[in-house]
KERO-360725 format. One record per atom (N, C-alpha, C, O, CB): atom name; x, y, z. Coordinates in steps of 0.02 Angstrom, whole numbers, always signed. Atoms other than C-alpha are relative to their C-alpha. Last residue first. Glycine has a CB too. Layout:
BEGIN
[node CA [X Y Z]];
...
! end
This chain:
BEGIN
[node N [-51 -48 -3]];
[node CA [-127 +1458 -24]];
[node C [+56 +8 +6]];
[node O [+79 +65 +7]];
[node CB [-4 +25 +27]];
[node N [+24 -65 -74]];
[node CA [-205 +1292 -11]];
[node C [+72 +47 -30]];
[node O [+128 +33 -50]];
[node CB [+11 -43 +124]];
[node N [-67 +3 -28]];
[node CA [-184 +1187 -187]];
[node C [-19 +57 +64]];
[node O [-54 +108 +60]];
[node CB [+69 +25 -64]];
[node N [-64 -41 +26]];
[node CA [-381 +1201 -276]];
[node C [+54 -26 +65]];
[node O [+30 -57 +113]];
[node CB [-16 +102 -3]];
[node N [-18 -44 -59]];
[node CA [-488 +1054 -262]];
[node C [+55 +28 -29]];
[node O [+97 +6 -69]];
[node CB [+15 -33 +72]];
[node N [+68 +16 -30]];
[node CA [-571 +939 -429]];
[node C [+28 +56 +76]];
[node O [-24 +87 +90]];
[node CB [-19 -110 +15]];
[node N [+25 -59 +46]];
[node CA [-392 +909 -510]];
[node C [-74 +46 +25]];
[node O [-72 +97 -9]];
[node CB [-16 -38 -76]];
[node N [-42 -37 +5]];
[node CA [-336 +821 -344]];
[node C [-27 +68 -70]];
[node O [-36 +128 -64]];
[node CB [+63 -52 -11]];
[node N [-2 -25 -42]];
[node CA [-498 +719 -331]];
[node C [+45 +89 +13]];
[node O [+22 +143 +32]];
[node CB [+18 -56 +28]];
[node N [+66 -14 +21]];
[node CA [-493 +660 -512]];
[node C [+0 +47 +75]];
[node O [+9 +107 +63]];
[node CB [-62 -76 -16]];
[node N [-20 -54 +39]];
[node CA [-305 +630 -473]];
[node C [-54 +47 -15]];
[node O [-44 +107 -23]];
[node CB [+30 -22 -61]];
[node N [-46 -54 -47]];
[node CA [-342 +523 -329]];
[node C [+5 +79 -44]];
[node O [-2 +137 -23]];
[node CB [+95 -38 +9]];
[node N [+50 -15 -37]];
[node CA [-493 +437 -431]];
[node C [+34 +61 +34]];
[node O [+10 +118 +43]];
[node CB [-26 -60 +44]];
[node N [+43 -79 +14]];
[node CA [-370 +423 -563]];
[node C [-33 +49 +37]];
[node O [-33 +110 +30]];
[node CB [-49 -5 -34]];
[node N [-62 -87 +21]];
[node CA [-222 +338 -469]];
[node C [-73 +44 -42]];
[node O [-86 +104 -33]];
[node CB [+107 -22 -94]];
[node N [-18 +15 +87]];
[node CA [-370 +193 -398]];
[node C [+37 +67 -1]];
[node O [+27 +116 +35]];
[node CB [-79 -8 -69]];
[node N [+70 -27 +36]];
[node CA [-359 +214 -232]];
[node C [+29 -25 -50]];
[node O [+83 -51 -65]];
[node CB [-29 +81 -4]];
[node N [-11 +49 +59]];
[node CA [-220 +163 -62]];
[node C [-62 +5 -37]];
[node O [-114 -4 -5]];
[node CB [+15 -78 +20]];
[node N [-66 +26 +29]];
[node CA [-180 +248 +79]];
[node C [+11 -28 -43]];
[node O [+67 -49 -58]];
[node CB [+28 -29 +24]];
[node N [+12 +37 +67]];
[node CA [-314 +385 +87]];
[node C [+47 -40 +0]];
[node O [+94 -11 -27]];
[node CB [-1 +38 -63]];
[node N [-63 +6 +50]];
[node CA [-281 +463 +255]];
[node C [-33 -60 -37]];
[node O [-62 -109 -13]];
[node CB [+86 -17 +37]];
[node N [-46 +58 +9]];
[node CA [-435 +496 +370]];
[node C [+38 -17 -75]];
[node O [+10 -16 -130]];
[node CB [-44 -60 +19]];
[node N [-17 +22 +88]];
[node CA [-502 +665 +414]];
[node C [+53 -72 +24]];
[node O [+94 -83 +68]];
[node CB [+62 +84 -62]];
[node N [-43 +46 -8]];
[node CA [-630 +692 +581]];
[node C [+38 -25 -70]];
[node O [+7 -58 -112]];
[node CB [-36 -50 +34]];
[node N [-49 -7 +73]];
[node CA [-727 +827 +571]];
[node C [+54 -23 +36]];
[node O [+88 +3 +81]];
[node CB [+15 +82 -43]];
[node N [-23 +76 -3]];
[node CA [-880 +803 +732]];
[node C [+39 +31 -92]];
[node O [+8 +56 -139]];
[node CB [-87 -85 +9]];
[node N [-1 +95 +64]];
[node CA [-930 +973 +758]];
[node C [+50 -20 +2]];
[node O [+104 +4 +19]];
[node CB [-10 -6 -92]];
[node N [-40 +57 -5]];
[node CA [-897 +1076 +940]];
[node C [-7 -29 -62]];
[node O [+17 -85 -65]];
[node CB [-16 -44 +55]];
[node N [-57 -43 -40]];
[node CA [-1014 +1239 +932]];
[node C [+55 -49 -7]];
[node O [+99 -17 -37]];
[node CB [-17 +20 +87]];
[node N [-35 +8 -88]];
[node CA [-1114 +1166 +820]];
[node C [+40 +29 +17]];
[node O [+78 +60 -20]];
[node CB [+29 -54 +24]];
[node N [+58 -36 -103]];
[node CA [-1214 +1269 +685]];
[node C [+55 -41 +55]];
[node O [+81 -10 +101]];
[node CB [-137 -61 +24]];
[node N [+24 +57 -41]];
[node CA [-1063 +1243 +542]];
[node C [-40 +10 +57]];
[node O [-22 +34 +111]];
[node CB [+49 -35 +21]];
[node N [+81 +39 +36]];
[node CA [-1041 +1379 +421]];
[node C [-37 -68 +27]];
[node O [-85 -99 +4]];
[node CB [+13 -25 -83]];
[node N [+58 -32 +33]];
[node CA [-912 +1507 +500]];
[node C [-56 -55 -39]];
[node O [-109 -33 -60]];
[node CB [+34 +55 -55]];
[node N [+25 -30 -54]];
[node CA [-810 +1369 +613]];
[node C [-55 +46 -29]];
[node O [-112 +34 -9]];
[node CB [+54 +36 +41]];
[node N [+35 +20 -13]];
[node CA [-820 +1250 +464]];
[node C [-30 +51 +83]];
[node O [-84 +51 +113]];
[node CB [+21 -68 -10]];
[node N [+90 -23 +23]];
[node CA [-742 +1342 +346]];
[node C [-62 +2 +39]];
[node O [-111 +39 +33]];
[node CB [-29 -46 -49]];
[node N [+5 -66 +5]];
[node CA [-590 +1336 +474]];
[node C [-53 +30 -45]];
[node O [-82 +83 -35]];
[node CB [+59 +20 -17]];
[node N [+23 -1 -51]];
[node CA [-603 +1139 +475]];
[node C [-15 +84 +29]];
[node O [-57 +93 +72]];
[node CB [+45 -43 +36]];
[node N [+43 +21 +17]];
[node CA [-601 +1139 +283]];
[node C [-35 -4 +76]];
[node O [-96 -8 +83]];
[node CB [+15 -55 -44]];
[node N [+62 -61 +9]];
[node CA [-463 +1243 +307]];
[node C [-73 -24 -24]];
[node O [-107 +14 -59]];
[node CB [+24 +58 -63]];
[node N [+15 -65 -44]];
[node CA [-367 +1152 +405]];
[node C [-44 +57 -34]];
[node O [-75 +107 -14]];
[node CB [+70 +35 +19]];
[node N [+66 +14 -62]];
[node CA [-408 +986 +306]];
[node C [-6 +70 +41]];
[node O [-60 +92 +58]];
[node CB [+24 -73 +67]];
[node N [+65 -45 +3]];
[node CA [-356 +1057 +119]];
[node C [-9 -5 +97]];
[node O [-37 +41 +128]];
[node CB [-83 -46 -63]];
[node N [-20 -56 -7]];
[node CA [-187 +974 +140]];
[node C [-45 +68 -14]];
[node O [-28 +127 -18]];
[node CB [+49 -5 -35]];
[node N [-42 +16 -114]];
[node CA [-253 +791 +164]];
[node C [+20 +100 -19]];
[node O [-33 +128 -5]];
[node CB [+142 -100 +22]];
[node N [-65 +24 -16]];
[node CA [-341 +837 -25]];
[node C [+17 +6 +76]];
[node O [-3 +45 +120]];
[node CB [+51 +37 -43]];
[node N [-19 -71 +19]];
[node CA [-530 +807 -31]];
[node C [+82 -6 +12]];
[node O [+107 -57 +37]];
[node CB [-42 +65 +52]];
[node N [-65 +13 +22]];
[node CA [-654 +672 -25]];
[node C [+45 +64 -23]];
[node O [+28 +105 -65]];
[node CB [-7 -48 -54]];
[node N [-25 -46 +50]];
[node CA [-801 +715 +90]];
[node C [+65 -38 -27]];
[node O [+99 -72 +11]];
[node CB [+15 +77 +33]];
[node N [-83 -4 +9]];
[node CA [-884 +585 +194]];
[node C [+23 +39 -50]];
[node O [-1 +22 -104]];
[node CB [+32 -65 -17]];
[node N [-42 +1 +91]];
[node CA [-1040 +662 +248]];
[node C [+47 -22 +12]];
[node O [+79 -7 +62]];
[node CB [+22 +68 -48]];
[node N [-71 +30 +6]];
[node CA [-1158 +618 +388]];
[node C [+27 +20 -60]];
[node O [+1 +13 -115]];
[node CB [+3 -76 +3]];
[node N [-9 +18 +59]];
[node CA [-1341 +670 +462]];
[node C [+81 +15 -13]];
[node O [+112 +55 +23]];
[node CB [-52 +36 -46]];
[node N [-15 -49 +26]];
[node CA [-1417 +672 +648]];
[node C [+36 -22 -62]];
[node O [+43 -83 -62]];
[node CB [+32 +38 +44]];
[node N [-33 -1 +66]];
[node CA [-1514 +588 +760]];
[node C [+49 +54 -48]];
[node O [+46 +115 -37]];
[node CB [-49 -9 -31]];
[node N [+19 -27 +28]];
[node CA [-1480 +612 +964]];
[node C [+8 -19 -111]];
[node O [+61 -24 -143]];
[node CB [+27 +53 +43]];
[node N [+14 +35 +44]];
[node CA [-1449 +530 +1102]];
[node C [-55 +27 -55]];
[node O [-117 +24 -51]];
[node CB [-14 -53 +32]];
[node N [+44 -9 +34]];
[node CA [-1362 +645 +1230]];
[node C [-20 -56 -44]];
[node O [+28 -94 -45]];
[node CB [+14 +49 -26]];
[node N [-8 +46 +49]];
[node CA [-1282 +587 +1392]];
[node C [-46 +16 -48]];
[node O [-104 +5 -30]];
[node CB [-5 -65 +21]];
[node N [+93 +34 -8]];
[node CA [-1294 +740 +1504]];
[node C [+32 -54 -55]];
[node O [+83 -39 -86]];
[node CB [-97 +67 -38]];
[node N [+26 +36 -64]];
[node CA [-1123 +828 +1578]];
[node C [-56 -41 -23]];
[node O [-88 -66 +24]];
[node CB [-23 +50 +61]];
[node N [-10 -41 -38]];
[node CA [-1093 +961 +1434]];
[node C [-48 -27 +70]];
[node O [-96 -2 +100]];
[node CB [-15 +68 -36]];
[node N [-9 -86 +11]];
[node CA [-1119 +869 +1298]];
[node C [-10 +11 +71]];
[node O [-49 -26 +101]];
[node CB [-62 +48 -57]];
[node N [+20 -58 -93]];
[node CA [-1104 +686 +1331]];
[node C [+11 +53 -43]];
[node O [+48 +54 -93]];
[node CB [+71 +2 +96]];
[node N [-66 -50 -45]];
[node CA [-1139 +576 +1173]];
[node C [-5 +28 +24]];
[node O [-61 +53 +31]];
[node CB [+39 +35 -12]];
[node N [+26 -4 -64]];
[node CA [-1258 +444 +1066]];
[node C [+67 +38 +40]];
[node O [+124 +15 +41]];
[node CB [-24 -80 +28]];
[node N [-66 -23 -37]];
[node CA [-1261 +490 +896]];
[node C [-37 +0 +76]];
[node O [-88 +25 +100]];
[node CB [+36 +88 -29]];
[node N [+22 -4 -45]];
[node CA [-1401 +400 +756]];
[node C [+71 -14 +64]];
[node O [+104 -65 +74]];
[node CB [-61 -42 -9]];
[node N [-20 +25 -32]];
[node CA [-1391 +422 +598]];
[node C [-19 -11 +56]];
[node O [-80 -7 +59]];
[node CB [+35 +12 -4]];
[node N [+27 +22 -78]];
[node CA [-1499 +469 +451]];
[node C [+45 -25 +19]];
[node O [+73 -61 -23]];
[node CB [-57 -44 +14]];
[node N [+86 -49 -24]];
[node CA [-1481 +557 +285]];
[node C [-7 -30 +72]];
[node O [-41 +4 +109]];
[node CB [-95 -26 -61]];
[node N [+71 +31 -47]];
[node CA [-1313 +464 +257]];
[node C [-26 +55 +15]];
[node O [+1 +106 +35]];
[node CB [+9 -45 +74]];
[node N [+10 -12 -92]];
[node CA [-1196 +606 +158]];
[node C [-51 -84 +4]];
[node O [-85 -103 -43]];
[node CB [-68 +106 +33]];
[node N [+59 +63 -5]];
[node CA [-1081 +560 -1]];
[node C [-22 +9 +70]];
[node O [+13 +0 +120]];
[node CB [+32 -87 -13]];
[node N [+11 +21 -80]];
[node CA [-959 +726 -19]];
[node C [-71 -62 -32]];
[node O [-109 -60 -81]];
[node CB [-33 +92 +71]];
[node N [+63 +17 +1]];
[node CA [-860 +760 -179]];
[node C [-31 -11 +80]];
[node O [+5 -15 +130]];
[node CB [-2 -62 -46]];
[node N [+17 +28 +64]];
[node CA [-697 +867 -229]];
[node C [-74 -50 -3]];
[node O [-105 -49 -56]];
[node CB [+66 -43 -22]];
[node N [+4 +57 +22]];
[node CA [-690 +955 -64]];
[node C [-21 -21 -73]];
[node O [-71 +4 -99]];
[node CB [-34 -23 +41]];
[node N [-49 +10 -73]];
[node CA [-602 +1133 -34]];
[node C [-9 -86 +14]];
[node O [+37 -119 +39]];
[node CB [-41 +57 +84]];
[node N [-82 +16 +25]];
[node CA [-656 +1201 -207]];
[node C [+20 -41 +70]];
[node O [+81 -44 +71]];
[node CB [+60 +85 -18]];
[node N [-49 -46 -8]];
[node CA [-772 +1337 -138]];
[node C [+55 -41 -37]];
[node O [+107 -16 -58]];
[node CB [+14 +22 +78]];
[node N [+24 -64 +30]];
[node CA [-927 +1249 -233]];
[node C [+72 +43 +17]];
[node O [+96 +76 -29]];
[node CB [-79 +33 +39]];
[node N [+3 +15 +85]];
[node CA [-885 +1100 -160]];
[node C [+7 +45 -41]];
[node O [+51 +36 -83]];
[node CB [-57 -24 -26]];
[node N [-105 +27 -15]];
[node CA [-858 +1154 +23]];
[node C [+14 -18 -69]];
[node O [+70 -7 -92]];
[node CB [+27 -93 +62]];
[node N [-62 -71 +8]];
[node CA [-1015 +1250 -5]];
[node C [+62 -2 -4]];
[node O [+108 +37 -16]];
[node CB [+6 +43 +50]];
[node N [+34 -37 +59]];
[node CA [-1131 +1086 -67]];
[node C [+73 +69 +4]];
[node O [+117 +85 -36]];
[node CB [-109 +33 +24]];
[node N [-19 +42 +20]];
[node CA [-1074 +1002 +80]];
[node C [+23 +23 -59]];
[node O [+81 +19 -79]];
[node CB [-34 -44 +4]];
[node N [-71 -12 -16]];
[node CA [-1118 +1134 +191]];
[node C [+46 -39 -65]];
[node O [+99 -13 -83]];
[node CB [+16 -36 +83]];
[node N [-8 -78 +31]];
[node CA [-1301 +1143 +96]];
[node C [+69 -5 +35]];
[node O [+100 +27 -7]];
[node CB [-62 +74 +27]];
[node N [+0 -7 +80]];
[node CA [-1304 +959 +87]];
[node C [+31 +55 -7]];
[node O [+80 +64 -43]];
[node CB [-67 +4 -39]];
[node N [-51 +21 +21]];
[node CA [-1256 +937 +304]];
[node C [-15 +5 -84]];
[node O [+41 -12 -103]];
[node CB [+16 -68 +34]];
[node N [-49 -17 -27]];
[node CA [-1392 +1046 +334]];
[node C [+70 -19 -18]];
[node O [+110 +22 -39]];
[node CB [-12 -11 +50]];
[node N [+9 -80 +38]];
[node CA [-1532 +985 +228]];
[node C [+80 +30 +19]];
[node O [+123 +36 -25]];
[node CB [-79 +63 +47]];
[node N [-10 +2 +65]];
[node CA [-1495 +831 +319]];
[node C [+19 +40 -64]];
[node O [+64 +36 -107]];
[node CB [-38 -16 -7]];
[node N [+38 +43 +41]];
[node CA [-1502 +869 +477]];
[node C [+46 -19 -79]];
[node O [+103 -15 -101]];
[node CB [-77 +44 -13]];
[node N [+45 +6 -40]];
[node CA [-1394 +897 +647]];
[node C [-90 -10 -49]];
[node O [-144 -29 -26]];
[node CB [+15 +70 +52]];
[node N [+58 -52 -4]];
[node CA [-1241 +878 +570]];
[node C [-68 -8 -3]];
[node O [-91 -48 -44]];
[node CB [+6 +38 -42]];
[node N [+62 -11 -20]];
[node CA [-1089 +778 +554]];
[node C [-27 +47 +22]];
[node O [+4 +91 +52]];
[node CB [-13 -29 +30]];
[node N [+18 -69 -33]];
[node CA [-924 +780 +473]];
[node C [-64 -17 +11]];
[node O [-89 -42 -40]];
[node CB [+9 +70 -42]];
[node N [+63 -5 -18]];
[node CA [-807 +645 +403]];
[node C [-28 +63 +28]];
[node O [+9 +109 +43]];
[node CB [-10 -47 +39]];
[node N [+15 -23 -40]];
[node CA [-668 +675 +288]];
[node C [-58 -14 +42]];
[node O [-107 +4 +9]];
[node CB [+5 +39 -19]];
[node N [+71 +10 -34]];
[node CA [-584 +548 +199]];
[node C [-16 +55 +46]];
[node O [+26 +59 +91]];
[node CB [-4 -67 +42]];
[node N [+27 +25 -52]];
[node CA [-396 +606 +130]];
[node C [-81 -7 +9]];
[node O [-110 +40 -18]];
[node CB [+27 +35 +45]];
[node N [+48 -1 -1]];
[node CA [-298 +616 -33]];
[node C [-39 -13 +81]];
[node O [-24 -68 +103]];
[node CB [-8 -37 -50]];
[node N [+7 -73 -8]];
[node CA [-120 +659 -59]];
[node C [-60 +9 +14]];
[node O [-72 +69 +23]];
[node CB [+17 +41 -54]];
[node N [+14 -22 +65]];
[node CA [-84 +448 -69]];
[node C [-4 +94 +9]];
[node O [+49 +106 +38]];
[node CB [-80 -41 -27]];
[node N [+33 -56 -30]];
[node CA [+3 +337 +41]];
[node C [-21 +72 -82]];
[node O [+4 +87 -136]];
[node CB [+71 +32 +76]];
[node N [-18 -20 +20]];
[node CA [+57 +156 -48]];
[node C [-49 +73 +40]];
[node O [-110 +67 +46]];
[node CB [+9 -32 -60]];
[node N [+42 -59 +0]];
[node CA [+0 +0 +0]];
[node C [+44 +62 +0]];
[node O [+97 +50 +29]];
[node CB [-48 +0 +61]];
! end
C-alpha cells in the first residue's frame, strides 16, 4: 500500500438539509472534490455533563489531506455546532485516477 495526497473526511450535522447545503459549499469553494452524506444516523454523546442521544446526518467528503485546516476553518463560520464532529482519514491506497480526479477537482491551499 502506498500513501496517497488524498484524505476521507467525516463531518456531522444535525439534519440533512444541513449537512447538503455545507457540503454543497465546500464544493462549490473548491475545498472538497465530492461529499456522499447518510440522511440518518443516530449519535449517542455527553455534551456538557448529560448523555445525549440524538439523530443526525453524515458526509464523507473526499478532498486533498492538505485542504483539512481549512475545511475545519470553513467550518467554524458555516457549521451550527459549537464543537462538530470533522474527523479526516488518510487515503492509503485508490485507484491513481480517482486520486487525481480528486486532486484536479480542489484548488492547492494558499
Amino acid at each position: 500500500m502506498s500513501d496517497t495526497e488524498i484524505s476521507e473526511v467525516i463531518i456531522t450535522g444535525p439534519t440533512e438539509d444541513q449537512v447538503v447545503e455545507f457540503t454543497r459549499g465546500l464544493v462549490t469553494a473548491r475545498l472538497a472534490a465530492c461529499g456522499q452524506t447518510v440522511t440518518q444516523i443516530r449519535s449517542i454523546y455527553r455534551w456538557e455533563g448529560d448523555v445525549q442521544d440524538e439523530p443526525e446526518a453524515r458526509v464523507a467528503l473526499h478532498t486533498r489531506t492538505s485542504l483539512v485546516p481549512s475545511i475545519v476553518d470553513y467550518a467554524k463560520d458555516h457549521h451550527p455546532y459549537d464543537v462538530p464532529c470533522i474527523i479526516a482519514l488518510p487515503v492509503i491506497a485508490a485507484n491513481p485516477a480517482y486520486v487525481q480526479w480528486v486532486l484536479d477537482a480542489t484548488d492547492a491551499p494558499a
